[in-house]
C-alpha positions in Angstrom: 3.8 39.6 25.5 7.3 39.6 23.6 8.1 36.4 25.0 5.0 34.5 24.5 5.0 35.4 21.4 8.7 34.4 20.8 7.1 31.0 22.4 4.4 30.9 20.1 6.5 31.4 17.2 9.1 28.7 18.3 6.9 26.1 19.0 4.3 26.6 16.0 5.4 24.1 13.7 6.1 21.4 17.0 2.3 22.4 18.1 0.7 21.9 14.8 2.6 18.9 14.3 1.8 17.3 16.8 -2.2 18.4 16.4 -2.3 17.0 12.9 -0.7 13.6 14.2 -3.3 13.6 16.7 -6.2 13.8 14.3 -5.1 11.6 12.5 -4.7 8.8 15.0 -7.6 9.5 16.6 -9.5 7.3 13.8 -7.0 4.4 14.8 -7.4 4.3 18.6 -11.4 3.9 17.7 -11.2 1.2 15.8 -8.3 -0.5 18.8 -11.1 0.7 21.0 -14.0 -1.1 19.0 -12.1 -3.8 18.4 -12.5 -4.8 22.6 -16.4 -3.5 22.4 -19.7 -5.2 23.0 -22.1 -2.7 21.7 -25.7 -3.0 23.5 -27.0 -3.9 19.6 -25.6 -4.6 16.2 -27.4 -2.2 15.0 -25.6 0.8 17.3 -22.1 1.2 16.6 -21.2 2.1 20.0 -18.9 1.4 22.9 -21.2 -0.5 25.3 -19.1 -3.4 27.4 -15.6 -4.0 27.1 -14.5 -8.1 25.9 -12.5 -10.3 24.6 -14.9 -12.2 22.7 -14.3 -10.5 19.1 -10.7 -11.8 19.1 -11.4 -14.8 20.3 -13.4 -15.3 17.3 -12.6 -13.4 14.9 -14.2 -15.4 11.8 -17.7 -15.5 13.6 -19.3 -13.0 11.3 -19.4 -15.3 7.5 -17.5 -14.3 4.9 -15.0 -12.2 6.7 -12.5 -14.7 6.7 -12.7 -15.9 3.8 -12.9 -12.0 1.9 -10.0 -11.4 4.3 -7.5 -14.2 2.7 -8.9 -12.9 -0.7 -7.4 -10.0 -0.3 -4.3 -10.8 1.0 -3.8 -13.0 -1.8 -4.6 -10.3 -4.2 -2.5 -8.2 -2.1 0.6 -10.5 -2.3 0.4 -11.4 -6.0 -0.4 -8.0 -7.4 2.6 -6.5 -5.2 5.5 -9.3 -7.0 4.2 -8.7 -10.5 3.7 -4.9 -10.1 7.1 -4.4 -8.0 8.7 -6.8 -10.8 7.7 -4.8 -14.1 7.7 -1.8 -11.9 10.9 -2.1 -11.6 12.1 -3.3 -14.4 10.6 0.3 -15.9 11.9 2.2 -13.8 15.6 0.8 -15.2 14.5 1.4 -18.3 13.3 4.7 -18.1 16.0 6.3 -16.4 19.4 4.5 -17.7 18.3 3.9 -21.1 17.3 6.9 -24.1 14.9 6.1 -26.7 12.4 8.0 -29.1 9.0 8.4 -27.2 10.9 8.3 -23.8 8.8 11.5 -22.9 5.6 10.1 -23.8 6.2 7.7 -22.2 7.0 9.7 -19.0 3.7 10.9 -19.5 1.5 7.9 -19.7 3.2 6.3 -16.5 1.6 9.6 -14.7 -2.0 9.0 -15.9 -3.3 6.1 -14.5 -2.4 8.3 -11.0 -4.5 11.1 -12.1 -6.9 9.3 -12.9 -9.9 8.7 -10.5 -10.2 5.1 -9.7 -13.9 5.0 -10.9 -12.6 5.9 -14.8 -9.8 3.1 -14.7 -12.5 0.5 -13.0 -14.5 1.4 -15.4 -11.8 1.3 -18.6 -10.6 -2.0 -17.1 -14.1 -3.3 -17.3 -14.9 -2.8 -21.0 -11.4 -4.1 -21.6 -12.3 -7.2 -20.4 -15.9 -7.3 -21.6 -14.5 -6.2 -25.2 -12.0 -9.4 -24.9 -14.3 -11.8 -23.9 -14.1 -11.8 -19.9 -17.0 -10.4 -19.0 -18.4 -13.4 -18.1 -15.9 -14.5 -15.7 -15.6 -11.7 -13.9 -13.6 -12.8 -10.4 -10.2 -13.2 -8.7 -8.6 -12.6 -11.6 -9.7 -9.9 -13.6 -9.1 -8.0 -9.5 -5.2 -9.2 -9.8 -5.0 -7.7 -13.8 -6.6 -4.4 -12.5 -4.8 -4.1 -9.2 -1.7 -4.7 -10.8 -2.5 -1.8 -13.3 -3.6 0.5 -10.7 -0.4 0.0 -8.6 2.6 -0.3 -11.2 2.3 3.1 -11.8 3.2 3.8 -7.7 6.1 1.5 -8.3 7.4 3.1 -11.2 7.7 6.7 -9.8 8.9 5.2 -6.2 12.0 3.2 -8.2 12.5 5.9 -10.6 12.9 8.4 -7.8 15.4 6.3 -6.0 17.6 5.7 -9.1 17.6 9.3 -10.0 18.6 10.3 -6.8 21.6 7.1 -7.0 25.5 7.9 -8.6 26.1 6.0 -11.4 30.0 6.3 -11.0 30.0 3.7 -8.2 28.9 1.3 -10.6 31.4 2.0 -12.9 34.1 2.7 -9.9 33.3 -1.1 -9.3 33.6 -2.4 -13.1 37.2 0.0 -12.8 38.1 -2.6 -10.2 37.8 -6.1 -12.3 33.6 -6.2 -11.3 31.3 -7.8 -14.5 28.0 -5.7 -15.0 26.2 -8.4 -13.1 28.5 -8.4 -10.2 28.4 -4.6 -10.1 24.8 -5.0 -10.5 23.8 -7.4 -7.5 27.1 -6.1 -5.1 26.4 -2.4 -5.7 23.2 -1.4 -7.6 20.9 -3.8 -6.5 21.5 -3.0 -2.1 21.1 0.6 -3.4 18.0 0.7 -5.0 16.5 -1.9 -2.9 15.2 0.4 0.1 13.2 1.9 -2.9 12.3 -1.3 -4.3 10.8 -2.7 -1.0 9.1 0.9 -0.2 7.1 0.7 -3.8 6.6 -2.9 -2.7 4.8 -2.0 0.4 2.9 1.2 -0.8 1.3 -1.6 -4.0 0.0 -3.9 -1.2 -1.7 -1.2 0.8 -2.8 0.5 -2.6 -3.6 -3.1 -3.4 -5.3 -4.4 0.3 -7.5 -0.7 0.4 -8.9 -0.4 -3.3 -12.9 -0.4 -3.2 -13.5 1.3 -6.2 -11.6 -0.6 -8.9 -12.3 -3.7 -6.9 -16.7 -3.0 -7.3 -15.8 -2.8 -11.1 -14.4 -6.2 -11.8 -15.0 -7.9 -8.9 -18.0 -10.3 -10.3 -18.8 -12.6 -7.5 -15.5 -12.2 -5.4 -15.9 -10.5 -2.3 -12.9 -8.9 -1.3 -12.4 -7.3 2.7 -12.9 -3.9 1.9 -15.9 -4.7 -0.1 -17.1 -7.3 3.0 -16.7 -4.1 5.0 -19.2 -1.9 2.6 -21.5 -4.4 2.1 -21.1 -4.7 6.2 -21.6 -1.1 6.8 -25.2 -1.0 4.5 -26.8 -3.6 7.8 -24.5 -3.7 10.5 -20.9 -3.8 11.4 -19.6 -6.6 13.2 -16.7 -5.3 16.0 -14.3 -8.3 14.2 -13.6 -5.9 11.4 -12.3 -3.8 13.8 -10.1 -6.6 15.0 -8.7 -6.9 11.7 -7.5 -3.5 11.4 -5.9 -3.4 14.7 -3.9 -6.3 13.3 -3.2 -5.1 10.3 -2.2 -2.1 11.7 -0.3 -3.8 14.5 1.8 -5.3 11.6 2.5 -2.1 10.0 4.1 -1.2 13.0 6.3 -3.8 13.8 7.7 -4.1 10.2 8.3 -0.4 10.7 10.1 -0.5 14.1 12.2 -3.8 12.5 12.8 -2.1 9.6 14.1 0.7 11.5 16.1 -1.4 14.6 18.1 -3.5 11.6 19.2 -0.2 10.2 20.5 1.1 13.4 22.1 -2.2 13.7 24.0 -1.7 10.3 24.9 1.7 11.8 26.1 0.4 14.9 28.5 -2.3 13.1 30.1 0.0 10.3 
């Protein structure tokens, strides 16, 4: 009994480990499974026969393309500008001191707090109140994503420069370096790792948002709202097929991300 005990107590943390890890991929190899699936109707989601025929076609079902590449357009334009001014507050923020540098702490916090269905909502009489409430569409999406995700950004960058030495940068203007030589050559490779994480987390913040995006959508359909309005009828499996990609994706850039840094590594 002492030693299964000991056992118990050594492997504890390995064992629930690896039991949340398995609930929470579980989700994911349904959706790999369903994405190979012929149920017997569309209106049963179900595994019935296995085939190839929903990634063969993957656009069969309309509008799932095209909501798709709305997305990922969204997703790609609302990452630059939020990773851009994200960015550029998170310099400001922590190098720089200026009166109502704690409020302004604060407010960076809020739209996080927030749920999304107050800042959809807040974003939507914004934009009535100014006159865009008529043209409700791609746009007004891109304005709100790119509010909903620059907070992300800034406490990703911030966390990464507060965690960075500031004496290598003056060590290199001590050896002849300009600020924007020191900048580029030394800051800049530093901070980047966080600057391409907060990049990544605003597109998936960006690619997933349902709520925000129902607010100010108008008449654009984006994927996730394709796959609500899907799952009030009948889900086609090609929706499964695009998250196995998507996920797919996520993994390689992962294991790339990961085999160039072992690289570096392996050369220094």
């Amino acid at each position: 009994m002492v030693r299964l005990g000991r056992w118990i107590s050594g492997h504890l943390v390995l064992t629930a480990g690896l039991a949340v890890l398995t609930y929470m991929f579980v989700p994911i190899i349904i959706v790999v499974l369903m994405s190979f699936n012929k149920p017997p109707s569309r209106a049963l989601y179900t595994f019935g026969e296995p085939t190839l025929a929903n990634w063969l076609k993957p656009c069969e079902p309309e509008g799932l393309c095209s909501s798709l590449i709305t997305s990922v357009q969204i997703g790609l334009l609302a990452t630059v500008a939020a990773t851009a001014l994200g960015t550029l507050m998170a310099f400001g923020l922590v190098r720089h001191r200026f009166r109502g540098r704690p409020v302004a702490n604060v407010v960076i916090f809020l739209p996080m707090a927030s749920p999304e269905v107050v800042l959809g909502a807040s974003l939507l009489a914004l934009f009535v109140a100014v006159g865009f409430g008529g043209v409700l569409g791609f746009w007004t999406i891109l304005v709100a994503h790119i509010m909903f995700c620059l907070s992300f950004v800034v406490v990703t960058v911030r966390a990464r420069l507060q965690g960075m030495d500031s004496r290598l940068e003056q060590a290199a203007m001590d050896l002849y370096a300009t600020e924007s030589q020191a900048f580029w050559k030394v800051t800049f490779p530093l901070v980047f790792p966080g600057i391409l994480s907060a990049a990544l987390l605003a597109f998936a913040l960006s690619f997933d948002a349902v709520i925000i995006t129902n607010f100010n959508s108008g008449q654009t359909t984006t994927f996730p709202m394709y796959v609500w309005g899907a799952a009030q009828r009948d889900i086609p499996m090609q929706i499964n097929v695009v998250g196995t990609a998507m996920f797919a994706l996520a993994v390689a850039a992962v294991l790339g991300g990961e085999m160039l840094r072992r690289r570096r590594e392996r050369v220094q």
